[in-house]
N, C-alpha and C positions, 0 to 999 in steps of 0.2 A: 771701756765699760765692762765687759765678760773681765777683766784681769777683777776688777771689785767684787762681783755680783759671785765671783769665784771665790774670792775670799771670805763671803757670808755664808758660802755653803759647807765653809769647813765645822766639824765637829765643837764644843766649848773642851778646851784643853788649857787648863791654869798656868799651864808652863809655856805657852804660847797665847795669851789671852788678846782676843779682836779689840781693839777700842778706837773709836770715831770722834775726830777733831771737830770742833767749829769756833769761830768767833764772831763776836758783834759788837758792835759800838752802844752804849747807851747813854744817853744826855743824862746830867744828875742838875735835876732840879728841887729849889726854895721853895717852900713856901713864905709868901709877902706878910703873907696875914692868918695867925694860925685858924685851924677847920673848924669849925663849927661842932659840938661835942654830940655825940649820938645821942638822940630822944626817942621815947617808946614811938615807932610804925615809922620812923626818918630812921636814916641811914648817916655817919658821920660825910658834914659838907665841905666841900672846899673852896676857897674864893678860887673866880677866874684871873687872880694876879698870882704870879708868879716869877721867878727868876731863876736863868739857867746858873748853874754852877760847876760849868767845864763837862766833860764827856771821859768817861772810863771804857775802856774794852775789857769783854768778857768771854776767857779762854772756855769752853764745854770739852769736855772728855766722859765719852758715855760707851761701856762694853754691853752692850744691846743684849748678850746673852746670859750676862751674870742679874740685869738689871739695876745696873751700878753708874754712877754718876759722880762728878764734880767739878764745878763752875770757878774758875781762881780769875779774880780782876785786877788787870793792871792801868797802868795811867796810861800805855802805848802803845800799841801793835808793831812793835818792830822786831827783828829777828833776836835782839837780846831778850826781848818779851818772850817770845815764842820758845827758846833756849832755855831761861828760866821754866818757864811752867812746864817743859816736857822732863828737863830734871827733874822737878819736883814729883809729877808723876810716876815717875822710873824711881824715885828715892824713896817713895814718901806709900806711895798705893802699890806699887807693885816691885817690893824688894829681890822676891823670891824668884820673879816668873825669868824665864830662861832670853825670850826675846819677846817682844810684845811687837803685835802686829799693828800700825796704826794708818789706819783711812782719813784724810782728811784733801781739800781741795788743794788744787797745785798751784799755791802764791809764792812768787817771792822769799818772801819768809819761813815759809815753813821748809823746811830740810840740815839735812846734819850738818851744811856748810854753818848754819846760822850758831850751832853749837862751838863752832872753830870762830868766832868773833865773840864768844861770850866768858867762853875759856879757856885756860890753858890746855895744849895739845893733848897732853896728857889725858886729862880729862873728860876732852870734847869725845876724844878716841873713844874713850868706855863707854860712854853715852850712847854713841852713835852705833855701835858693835851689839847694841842691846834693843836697834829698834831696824822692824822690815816695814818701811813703807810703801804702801798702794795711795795715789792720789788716783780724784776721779778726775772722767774726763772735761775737756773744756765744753761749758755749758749742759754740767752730769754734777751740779752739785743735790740734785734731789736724789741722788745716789748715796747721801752721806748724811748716815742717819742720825747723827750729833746735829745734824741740821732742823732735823724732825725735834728736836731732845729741846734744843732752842726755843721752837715755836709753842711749845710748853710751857717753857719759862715765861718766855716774853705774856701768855696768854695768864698763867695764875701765881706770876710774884712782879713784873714788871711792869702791870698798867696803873700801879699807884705811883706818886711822886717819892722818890729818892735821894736827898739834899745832898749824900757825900758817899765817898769811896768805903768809910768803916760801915755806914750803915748798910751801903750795898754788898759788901760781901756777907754782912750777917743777915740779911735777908737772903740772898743766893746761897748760902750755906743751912739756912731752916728748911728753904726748897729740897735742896738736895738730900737733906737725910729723909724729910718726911717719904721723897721718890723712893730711896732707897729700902728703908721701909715698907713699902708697899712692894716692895718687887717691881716696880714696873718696866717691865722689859719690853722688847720689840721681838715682834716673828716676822718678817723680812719676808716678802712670798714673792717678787719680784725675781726670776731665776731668768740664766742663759738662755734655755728653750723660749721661755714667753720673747726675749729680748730681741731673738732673732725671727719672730712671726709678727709680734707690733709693732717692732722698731726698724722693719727690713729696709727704710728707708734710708738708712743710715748706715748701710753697708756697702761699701762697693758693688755694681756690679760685672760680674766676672763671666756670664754668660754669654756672651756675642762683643 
């Protein structure tokens, strides 16, 4: 827990720039029957029939002090998935930065091995040379504020129905810029001192 909580107290430095993992699964649902068209003092209706249409996962990457964001969706959560989209972030959002620091929970899939099943050595090598991960700890995902970044999403672009994978990326991609947009960052106030006086329960102890 203090190894994270230490890493949000670092300065914003672009050549080292913080950024927080998350992912989640979402159902992508039909509509049976289309809505109902908006009328003056109604709201657009939806019938209660509908149909699932398979389940996408969606990667979050959020640097909490740039107030920067972006949500890439695949069909999978497997380590090729996770490999892919940390490439792309390292290629794509952060060409320049030196090593990027990334927080995210400790599954399975997430680590530079997963890079070494997606690529050739060669490649996995550079990738993985370019990233310092901190995972939090087990049962410390409210430690990881892409987690937070999430509960956003799901709250003002994910409670409408979303039939397919192209529509849900261009919707998670209008979120993301409007966020982006806005600045909306995160101040982290959660620090070591408070962690070792609220949480002293969780520390060994070493006195007697």
């Amino acid at each position: 827990m203090e190894d994270v909580l230490s890493v949000y107290k670092r300065p914003y430095d672009p050549e080292r720039p913080v950024v927080c993992m998350d992912e989640m699964p979402r159902q992508l649902i039909k509509e049976v029957y289309a809505p109902l068209p908006i009328e003056p003092g109604k709201p657009e209706r939806h019938d209660y029939h509908y149909k699932r249409n398979g389940v996408v996962n969606l990667f979050m990457f959020f640097e909490p002090l740039a107030g920067w964001r972006t949500v890439m969706t695949r069909e999978r959560r497997t380590k090729i998935d996770w490999a892919h989209c940390t490439k792309r972030l390292l290629e794509k959002h952060y060409p320049d930065a030196e090593t990027l620091i990334l927080v995210m929970d400790n599954l399975n899939t997430h680590g530079l091995s997963s890079f070494y099943e997606a690529f050739a050595p060669e490649e996995a090598c550079r990738l993985a040379q370019r990233l310092e991960i901190h995972y939090t700890p087990e049962h410390g995902s409210w430690l990881n504020m892409a987690e937070i970044e999430n509960s956003a999403l799901a709250r003002q672009c994910l409670s409408k129905r979303i039939p397919e994978k192209q529509v849900m990326e261009e919707e998670t991609s209008a979120w993301s810029k409007r966020r982006n947009e806005e600045g909306a960052a995160a101040n982290w106030r959660f620090r070591t001192e408070d962690a070792r006086i609220k949480l002293r329960r969780l520390y060994p102890n070493i006195d007697g």
